[in-house]
Backbone bond lengths (Angstrom), bond angles and torsions (degrees), N, CA, C in turn:
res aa  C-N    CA-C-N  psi(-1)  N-CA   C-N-CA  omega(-1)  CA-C   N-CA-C  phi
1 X - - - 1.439 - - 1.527 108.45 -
2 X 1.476 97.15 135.83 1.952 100.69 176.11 1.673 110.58 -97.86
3 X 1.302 92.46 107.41 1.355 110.62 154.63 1.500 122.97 -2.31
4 X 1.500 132.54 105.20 1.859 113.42 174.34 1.476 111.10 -68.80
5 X 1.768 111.19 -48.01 1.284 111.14 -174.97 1.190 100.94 -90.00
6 X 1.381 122.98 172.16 1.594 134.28 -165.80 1.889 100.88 -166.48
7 X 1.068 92.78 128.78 1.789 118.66 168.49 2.146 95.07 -38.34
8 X 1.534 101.85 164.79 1.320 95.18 144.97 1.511 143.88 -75.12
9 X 1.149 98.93 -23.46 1.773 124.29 174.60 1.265 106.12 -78.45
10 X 1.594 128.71 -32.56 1.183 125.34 -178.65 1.363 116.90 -113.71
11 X 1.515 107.62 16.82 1.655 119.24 152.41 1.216 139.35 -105.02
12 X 1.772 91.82 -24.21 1.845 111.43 142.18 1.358 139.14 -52.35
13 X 1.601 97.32 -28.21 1.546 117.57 -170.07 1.446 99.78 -71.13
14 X 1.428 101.63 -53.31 1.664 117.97 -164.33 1.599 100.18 -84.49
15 X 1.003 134.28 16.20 1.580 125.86 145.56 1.613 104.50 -112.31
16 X 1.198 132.06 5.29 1.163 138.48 162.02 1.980 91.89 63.33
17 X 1.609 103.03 61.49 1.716 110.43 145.42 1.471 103.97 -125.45
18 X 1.664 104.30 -173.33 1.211 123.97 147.42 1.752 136.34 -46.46
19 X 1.024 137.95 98.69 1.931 125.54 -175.86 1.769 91.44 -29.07
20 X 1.726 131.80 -55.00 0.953 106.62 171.45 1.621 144.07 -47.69
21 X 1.267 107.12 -30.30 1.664 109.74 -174.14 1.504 83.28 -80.60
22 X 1.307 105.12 -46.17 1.742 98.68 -155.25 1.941 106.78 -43.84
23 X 1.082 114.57 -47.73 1.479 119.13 167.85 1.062 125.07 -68.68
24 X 1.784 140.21 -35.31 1.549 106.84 143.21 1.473 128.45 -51.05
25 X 1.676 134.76 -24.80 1.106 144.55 -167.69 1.498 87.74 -59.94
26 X 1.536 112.00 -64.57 1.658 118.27 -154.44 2.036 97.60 -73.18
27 X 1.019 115.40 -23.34 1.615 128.34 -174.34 2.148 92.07 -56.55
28 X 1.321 99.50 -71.94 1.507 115.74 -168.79 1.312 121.16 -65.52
29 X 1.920 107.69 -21.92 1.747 118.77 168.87 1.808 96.42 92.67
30 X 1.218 100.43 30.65 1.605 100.42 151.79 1.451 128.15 -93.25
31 X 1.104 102.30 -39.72 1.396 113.67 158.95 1.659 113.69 -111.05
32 X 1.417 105.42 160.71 1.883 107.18 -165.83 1.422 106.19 -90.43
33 X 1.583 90.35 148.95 1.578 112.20 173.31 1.738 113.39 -57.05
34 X 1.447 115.73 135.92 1.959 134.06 -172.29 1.713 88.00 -46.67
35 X 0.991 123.44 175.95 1.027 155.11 116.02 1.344 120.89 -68.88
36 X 1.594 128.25 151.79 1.591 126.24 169.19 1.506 98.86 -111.18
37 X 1.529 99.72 155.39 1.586 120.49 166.43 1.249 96.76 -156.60
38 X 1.417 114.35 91.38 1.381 128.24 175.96 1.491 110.70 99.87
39 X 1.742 89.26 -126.67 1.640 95.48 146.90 1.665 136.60 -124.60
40 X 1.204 105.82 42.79 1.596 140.56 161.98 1.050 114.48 -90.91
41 X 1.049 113.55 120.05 1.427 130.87 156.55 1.598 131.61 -83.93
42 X 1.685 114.36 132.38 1.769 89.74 -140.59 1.798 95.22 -144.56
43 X 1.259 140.60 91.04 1.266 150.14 -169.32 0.838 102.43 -63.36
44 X 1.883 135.08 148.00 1.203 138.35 -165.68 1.840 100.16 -106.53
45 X 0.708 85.41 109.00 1.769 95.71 172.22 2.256 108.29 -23.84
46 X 1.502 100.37 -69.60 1.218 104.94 -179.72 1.674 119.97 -66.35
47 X 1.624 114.25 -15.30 1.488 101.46 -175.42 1.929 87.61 -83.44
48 X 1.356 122.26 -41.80 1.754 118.49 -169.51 1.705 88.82 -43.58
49 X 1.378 119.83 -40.55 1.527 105.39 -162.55 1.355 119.90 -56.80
50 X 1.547 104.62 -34.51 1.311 106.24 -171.73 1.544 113.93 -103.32
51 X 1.571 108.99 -10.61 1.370 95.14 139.97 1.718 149.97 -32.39
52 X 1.718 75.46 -65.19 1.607 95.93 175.34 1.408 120.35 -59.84
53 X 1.280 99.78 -33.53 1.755 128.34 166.93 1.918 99.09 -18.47
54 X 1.680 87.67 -76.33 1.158 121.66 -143.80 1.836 94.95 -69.85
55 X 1.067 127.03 -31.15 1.417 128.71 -167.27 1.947 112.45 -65.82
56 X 1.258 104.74 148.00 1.138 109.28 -145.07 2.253 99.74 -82.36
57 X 1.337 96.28 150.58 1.978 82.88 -171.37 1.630 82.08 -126.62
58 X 2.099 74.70 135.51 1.274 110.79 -177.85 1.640 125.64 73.45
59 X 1.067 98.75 11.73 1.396 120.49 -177.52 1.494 126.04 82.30
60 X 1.176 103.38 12.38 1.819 115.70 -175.85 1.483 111.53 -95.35
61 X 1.624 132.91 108.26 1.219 125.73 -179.87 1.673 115.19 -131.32
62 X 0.788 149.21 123.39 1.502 135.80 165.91 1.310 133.61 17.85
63 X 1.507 110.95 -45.57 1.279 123.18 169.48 1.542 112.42 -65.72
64 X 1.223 116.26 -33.52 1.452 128.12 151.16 1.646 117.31 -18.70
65 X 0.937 107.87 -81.54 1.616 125.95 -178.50 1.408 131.77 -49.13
66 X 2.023 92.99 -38.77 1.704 91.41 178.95 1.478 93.02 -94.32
67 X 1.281 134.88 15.05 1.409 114.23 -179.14 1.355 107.23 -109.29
68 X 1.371 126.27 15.72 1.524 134.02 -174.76 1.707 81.54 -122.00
């Protein structure tokens, strides 16, 4: 069974970065803000999805377009 909540290290893992990138990612709102349970902080499995969703392939994104 896969995990819903996930560590930061083990929410980095599962988008396949660094725990470091993974926290500028979540810093800038590329990737989503923890959830709390207590004092854990706890990433939702399905919002990283649609994070990752959302990230741009091959390096082409919107911001692309209005900057040409």
């Amino acid at each position: 069974m896969t995990p819903r909540g996930l560590s930061a290290t083990a929410a980095a893992e599962y988008v396949g970065i660094s725990a470091t990138k993974f926290r500028e990612l979540v810093v800038d709102g590329r990737m989503p803000q923890p959830r709390h349970l207590d004092k854990r902080r706890i990433w939702d499995r399905l919002e990283l999805d649609e994070c990752f969703d959302a990230l741009p392939i091959d390096g082409h994104n919107d911001w692309d377009e209005s900057a040409s």
